[in-house]
C-alpha positions in Angstrom: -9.3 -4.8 36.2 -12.4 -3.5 35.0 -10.4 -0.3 33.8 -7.6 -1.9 32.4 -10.6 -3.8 30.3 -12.3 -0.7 29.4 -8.8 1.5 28.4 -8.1 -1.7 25.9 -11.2 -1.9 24.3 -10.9 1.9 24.3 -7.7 1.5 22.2 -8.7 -1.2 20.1 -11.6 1.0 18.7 -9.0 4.2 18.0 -7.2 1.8 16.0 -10.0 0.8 14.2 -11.4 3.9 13.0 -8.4 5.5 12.5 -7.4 2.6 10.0 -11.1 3.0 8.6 -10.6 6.6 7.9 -7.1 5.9 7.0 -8.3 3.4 4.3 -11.5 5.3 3.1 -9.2 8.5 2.4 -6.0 6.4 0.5 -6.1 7.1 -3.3 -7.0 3.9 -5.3 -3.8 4.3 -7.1 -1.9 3.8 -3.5 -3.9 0.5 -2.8 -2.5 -2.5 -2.5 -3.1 -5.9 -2.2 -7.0 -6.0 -1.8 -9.9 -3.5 -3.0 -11.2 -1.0 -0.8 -14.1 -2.8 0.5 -12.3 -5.9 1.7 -10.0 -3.4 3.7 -12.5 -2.4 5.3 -14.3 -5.7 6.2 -11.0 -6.8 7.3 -10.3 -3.8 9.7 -14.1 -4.2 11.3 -13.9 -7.9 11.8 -10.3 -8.3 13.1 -10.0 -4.8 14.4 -6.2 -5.8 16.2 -5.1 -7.9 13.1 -6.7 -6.3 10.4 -5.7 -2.4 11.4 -1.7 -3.2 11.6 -2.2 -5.1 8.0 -3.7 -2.7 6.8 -0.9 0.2 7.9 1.4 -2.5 7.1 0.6 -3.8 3.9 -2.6 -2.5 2.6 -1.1 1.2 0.9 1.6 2.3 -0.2 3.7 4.2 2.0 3.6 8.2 1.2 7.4 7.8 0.1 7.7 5.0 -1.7 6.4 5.6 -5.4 2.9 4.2 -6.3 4.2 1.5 -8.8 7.7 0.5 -9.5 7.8 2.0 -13.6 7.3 5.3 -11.5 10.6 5.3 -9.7 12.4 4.7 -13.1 13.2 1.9 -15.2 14.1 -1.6 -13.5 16.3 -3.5 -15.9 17.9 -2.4 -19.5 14.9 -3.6 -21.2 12.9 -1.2 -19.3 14.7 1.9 -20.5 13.3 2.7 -23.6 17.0 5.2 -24.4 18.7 2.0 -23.6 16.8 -0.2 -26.4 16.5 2.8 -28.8 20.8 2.8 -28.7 20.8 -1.0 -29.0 18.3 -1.4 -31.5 21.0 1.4 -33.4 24.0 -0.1 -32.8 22.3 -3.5 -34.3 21.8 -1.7 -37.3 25.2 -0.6 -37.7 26.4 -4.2 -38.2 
């Protein structure tokens, strides 16, 4: 039992400090949700909890872009070709 304990507490502090790192290394621009620093208090004080929300929801994944403008334009009124030929064809009227 003892080293069933010890290989758990053993993993539970690998996750830990590889979220740590994980989080201390992330650009700011791929943060999400909370600053930096509450990451990190999060990860040390709920070390199960706080490492899988932070893989989970705390960057942003190294293939998604870092904001949603990046990966190109939403709607019609986001695409500034789409209002330039609008905003012509009102004038034509």
């Amino acid at each position: 039992m003892a080293r069933l304990n010890t290989l758990l507490f053993l993993i539970v502090v690998a996750l830990s400090v590889v979220a740590v790192i994980d989080c201390l290394r992330t650009e700011r621009s791929r943060l999400q949700s909370f600053p930096r620093g509450a990451w990190v208090v999060l990860i040390l004080l709920c070390p199960v909890f706080g490492a899988f929300a932070w893989f989970r929801a705390g960057r942003i994944a190294p293939g998604r872009p870092a904001s949603p403008l990046a990966a190109g334009p939403i709607g019609p009124e986001d695409d500034p070709e789409f209002v330039r030929q609008l905003a012509e064809s009102l004038r034509r009227r």
